[in-house]
C-alpha positions in Angstrom: 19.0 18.4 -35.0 22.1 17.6 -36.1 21.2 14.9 -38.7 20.9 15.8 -42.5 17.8 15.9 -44.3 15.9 12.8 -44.6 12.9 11.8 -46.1 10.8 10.1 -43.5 7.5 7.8 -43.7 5.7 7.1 -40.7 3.2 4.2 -40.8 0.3 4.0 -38.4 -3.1 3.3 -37.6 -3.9 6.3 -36.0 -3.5 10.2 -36.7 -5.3 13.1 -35.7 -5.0 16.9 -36.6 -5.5 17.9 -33.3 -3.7 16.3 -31.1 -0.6 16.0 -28.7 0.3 12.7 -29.3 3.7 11.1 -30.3 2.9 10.8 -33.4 2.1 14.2 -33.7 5.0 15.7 -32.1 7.8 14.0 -33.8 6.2 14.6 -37.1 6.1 18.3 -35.8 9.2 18.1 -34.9 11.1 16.3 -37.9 9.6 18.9 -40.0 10.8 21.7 -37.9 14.6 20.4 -38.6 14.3 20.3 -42.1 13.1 16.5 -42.3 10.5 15.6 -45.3 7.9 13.5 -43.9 5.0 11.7 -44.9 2.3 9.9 -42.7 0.2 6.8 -44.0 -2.5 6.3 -41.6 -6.5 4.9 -41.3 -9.0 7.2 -42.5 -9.9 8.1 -38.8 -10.0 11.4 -37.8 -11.7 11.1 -34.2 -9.7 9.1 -31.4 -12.9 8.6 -29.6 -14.0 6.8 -32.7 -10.9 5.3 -33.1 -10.8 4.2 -29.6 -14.1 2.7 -29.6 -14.1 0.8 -33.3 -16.7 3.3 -34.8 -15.2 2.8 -38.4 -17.0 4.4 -41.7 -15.9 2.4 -44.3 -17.8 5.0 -46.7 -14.7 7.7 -46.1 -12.6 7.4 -49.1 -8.4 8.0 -49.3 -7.8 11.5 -48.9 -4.2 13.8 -48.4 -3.8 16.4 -45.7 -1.2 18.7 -44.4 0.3 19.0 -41.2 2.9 21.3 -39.8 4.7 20.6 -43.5 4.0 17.5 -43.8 1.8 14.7 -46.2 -0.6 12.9 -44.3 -2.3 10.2 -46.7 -5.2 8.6 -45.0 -6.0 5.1 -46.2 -9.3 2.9 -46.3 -8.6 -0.2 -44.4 -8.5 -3.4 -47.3 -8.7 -5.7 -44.2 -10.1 -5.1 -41.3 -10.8 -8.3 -39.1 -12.4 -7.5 -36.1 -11.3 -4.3 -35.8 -8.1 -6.4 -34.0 -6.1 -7.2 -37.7 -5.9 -4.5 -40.3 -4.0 -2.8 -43.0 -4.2 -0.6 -46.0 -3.5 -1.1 -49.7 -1.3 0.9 -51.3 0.8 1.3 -49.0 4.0 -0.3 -51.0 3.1 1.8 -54.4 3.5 4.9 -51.7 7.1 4.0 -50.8 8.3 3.8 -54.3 6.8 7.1 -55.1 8.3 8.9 -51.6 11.5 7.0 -52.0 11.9 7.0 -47.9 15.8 7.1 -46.3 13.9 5.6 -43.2 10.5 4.2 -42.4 9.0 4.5 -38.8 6.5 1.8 -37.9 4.1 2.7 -35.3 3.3 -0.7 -33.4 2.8 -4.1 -35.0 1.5 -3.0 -38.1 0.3 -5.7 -41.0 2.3 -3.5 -44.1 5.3 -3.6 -42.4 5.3 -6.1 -45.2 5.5 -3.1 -47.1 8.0 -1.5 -45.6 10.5 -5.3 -45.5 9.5 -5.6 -49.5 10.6 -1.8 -49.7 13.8 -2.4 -47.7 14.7 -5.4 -50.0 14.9 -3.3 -53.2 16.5 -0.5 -51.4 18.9 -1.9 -48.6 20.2 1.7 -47.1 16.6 2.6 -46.4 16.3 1.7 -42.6 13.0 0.6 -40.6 12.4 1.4 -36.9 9.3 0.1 -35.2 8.1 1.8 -31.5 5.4 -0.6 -29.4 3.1 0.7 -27.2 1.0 -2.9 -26.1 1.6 -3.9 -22.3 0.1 -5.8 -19.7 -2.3 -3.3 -18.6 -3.7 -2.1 -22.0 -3.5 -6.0 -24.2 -3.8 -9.1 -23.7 -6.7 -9.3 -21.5 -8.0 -12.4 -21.8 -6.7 -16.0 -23.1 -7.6 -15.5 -27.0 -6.2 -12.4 -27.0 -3.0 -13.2 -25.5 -2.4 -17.0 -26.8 -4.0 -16.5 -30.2 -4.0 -13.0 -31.2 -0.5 -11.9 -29.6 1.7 -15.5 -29.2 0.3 -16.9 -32.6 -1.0 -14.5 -35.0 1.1 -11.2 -34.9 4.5 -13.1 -33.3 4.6 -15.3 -36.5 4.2 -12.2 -38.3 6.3 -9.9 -36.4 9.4 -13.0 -36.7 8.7 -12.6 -40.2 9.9 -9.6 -40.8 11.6 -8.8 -37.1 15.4 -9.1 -38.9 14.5 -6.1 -41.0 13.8 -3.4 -38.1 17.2 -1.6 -37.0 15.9 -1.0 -33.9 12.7 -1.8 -31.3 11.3 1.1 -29.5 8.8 0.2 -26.3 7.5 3.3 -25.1 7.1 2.3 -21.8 9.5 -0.5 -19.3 6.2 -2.8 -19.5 6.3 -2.9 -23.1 9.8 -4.1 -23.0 8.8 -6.8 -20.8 5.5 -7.6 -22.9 7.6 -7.8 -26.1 10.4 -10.6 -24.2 8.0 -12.5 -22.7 5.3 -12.7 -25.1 7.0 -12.4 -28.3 10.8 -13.0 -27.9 12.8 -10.2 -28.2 15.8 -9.7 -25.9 16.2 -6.7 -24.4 19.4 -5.7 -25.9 17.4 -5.5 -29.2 15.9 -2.6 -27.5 15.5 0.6 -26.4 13.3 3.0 -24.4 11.6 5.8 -26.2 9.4 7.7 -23.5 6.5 9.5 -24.8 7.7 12.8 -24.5 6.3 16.5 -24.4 6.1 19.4 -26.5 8.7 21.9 -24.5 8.9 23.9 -26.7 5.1 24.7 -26.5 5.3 24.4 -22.6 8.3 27.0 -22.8 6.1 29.1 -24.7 2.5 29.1 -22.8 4.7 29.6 -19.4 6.4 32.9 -20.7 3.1 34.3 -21.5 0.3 33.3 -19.6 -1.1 35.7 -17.4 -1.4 33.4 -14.0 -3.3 35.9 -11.8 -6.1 36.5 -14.8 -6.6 33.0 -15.6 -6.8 31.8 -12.0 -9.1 35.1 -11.5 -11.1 33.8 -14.2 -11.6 30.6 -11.8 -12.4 32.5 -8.8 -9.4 31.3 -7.2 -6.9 33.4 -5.5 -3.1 34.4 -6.4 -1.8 32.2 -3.7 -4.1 29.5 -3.6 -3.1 25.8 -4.5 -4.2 24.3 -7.8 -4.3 20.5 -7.8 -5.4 19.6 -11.8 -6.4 16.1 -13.1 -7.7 14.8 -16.2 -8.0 13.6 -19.9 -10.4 10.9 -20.7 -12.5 10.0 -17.2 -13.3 6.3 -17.0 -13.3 4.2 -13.9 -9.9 2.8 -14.5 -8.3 6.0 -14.3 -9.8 6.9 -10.3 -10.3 10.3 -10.5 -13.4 9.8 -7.7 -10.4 9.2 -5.6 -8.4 12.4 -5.9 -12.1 14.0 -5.7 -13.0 12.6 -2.3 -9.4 13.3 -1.2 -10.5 17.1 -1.8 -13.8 16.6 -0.4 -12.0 15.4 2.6 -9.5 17.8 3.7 -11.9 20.2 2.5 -9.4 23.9 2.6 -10.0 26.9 1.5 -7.0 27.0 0.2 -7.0 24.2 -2.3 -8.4 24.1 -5.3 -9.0 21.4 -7.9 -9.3 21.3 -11.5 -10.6 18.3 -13.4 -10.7 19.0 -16.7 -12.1 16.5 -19.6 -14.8 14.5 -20.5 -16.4 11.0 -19.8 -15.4 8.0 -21.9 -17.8 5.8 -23.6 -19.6 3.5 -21.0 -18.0 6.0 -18.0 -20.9 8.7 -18.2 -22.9 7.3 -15.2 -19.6 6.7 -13.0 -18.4 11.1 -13.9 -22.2 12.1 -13.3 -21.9 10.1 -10.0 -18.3 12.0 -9.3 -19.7 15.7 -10.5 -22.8 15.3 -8.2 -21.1 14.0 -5.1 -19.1 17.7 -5.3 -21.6 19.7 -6.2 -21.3 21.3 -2.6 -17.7 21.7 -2.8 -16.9 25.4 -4.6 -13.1 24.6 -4.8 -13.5 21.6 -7.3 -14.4 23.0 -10.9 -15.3 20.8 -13.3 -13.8 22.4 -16.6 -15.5 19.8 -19.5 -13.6 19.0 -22.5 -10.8 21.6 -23.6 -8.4 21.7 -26.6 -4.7 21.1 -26.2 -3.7 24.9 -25.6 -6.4 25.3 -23.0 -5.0 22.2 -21.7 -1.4 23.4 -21.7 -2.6 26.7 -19.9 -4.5 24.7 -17.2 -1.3 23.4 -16.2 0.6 26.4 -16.1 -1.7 27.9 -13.5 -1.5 24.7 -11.2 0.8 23.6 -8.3 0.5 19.7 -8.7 -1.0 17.9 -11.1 -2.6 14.0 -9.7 -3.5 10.9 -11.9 -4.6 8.3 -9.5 -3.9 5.8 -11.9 -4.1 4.7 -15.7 -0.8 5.9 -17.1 -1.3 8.7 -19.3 0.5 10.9 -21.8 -1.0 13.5 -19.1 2.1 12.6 -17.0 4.6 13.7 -19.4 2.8 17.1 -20.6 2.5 18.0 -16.9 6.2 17.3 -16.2 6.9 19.7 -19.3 4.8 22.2 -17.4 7.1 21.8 -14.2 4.9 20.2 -12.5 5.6 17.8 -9.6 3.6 14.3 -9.8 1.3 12.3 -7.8 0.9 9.2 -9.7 -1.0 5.9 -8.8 0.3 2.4 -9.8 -3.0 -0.1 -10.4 -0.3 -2.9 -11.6 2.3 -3.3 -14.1 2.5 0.6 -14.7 6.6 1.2 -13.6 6.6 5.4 -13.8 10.5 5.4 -12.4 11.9 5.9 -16.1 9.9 9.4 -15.7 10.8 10.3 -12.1 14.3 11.2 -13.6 15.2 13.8 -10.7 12.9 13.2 -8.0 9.1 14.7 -9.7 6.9 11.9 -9.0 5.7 10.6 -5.8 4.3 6.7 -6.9 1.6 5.4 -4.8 1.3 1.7 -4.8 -2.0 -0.4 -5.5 -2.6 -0.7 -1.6 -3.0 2.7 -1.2 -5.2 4.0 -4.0 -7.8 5.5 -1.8 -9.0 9.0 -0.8 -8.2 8.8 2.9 -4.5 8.3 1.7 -4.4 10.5 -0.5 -5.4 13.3 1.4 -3.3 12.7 4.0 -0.2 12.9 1.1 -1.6 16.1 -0.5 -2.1 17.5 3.3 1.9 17.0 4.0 2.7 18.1 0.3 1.0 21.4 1.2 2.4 21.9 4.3 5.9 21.8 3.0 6.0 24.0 0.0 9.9 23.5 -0.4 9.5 20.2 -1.4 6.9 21.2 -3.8 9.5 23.4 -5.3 12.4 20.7 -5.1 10.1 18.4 -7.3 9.1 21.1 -9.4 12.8 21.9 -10.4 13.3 17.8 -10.6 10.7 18.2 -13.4 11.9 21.0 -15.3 15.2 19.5 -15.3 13.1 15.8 -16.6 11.4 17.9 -19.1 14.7 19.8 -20.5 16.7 16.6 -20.8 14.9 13.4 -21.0 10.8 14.3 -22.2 11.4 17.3 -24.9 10.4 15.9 -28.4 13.3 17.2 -29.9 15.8 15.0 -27.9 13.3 12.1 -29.0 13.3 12.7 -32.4 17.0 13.4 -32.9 17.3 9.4 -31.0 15.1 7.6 -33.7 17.2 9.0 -36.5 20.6 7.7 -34.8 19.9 4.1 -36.1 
């Protein structure tokens, strides 16, 4: 990283210990180059409870390390709804880091802060990345009209003039932030979620393929077909399930690894029950991030019927070739760099299609191994977190 050393606050809602997430990675990452950084984040530890509101307002401020860096976890001093929130604090903080650049994670109520900061000391710069969209805000008409259009725009215009530069993490969240709150695009600029390559280097070189997949029962020359993550009914995994159940080959394996999401337990009982007759689907349960990262390695394809994922990057850093479904409003072409990702389009999200895909997939392994070198060379040049760090610090 060619960049000098900065010191670097990042201020979020969100941040786990053990987790892959962005947050994570460029904070990993920004230390690994020297950087000096410190997190300011919501006492939650959990991003189930995070996910699901379950806040404990009993847990009190507290300071962690993390690969090198400070993570202060702050009480929430407002917390409306579980939809409007901030920390106090947060501006005493800044004086005493003294940051050369603060990194906003979304909308967040102390960029206040972080403008009041900026004000007494011009040359520090503020970056904000957005990760809202169609498919994951603005739901229903109080959300969008009142919560997004009124509420956080009048905000966000506040302080917009402040913010070098706009990051939507995703080509939907460029278009959420034009139409809904005014920002032209030339104000901003992509920044894919990315994945850990230097990790995925590292599992690749030294897993031992033929053990793990021993470990499985499944043979050295056997397909692996792997999906994943959090299973709710908006992510279809039934469908890739069925697809299995349908061509029903020896050779083909599939691994579903994860658990079910709050209010999804009846829907992945119903899934793990209708296979229970079929040996070459193995339901794996809930596995840590280097499991995780192994899983992949010993797989051929990885499949996400739909719900976009950060999934879809760390299997790309595994070489893995994509089969990704589209519900609506999810554009993966900023990912499908060199050829990777087969999309499949709304219409189609069913197991009879997909079968029939996997089925010609299989039958032609050379252009399984065209779209596995189109993801290697995606992963190298585009989704390793050390190519997305170094672009946030060339503001």
């Amino acid at each position: 990283m060619k960049n000098k050393s900065k010191k670097i606050v990042m201020l979020q809602d969100f941040f786990g210990l053990d987790y892959t997430y962005q947050e994570n990675l460029l904070t990993k990452n920004y230390t690994k180059y020297g950087h000096n950084v410190v997190v300011i984040s919501s006492t939650f530890e959990n991003v189930f409870d995070y996910a699901h509101n379950k806040y404990d307002s009993s847990k009190k401020q507290k300071t962690e390390e993390y690969f090198g860096a400070k993570i202060i976890r702050l009480p929430y001093s407002f917390n409306f709804l579980n939809k409007l929130r901030k920390h106090a604090g947060v501006y005493e903080i800044l004086l005493k880091e003294k940051p050369d650049l603060i990194y906003v994670h979304d909308i967040h109520f102390n960029l206040k802060e972080a403008v009041k900061y900026k004000k007494q000391f011009p040359n520090c710069k503020i970056i904000l990345d957005y990760h809202a969209d169609y498919t994951n805000s603005a739901h229903n008409w109080v959300s969008l009209n009142i919560l997004h259009k009124v509420i956080r725009k009048s905000f966000f215009n506040k302080y917009k003039k402040y913010i070098s530069k706009i990051f939507p993490v995703v080509p939907g969240g460029a278009d959420f932030l034009h139409e809904v709150y005014g920002v032209s695009h030339k104000e901003m600029e992509l920044l894919p979620l990315g994945c850990d390559y230097s990790k995925s280097m590292e599992i690749m070189q030294n897993i031992d393929n033929i053990k793990q997949r021993q470990n499985l029962g499944i043979k050295e020359n056997d397909i692996i077909i792997i999906t994943g993550g959090k299973i709710n009914k908006l992510k279809n995994t039934h469908v890739i399930v069925d697809a299995i159940k349908k061509n029903n080959r020896e050779d083909v394996h599939l691994i579903v690894f994860g658990k079910e999401d709050q209010g999804s337990e009846e829907y992945f009982d119903n899934i793990k029950k209708s296979a229970e007759n079929y040996k070459n689907i193995h339901f794996i349960g809930w596995v840590d991030n280097t499991k995780i990262y192994e899983l992949l390695a010993i797989s051929d394809l990885a499949v996400y019927p739909s719900s976009q994922s950060v999934l879809w990057q760390q299997s790309i850093g595994m070489h893995l070739p994509l089969i990704v479904g589209d519900f609506g409003g999810q554009d993966m072409s900023y990912l499908n760099q060199n050829n990777n990702i087969i999309k499949v389009d709304k219409e189609n999200l069913n197991a009879d299609y997909f079968a029939t895909l996997l089925n010609q997939l299989i039958e032609n392994p050379s252009e399984i191994e065209q779209m596995k070198k189109g993801a290697e060379k995606t992963a190298k040049e585009y989704l390793d977190y050390r190519i997305i760090a170094e672009k946030t610090l060339e503001n």
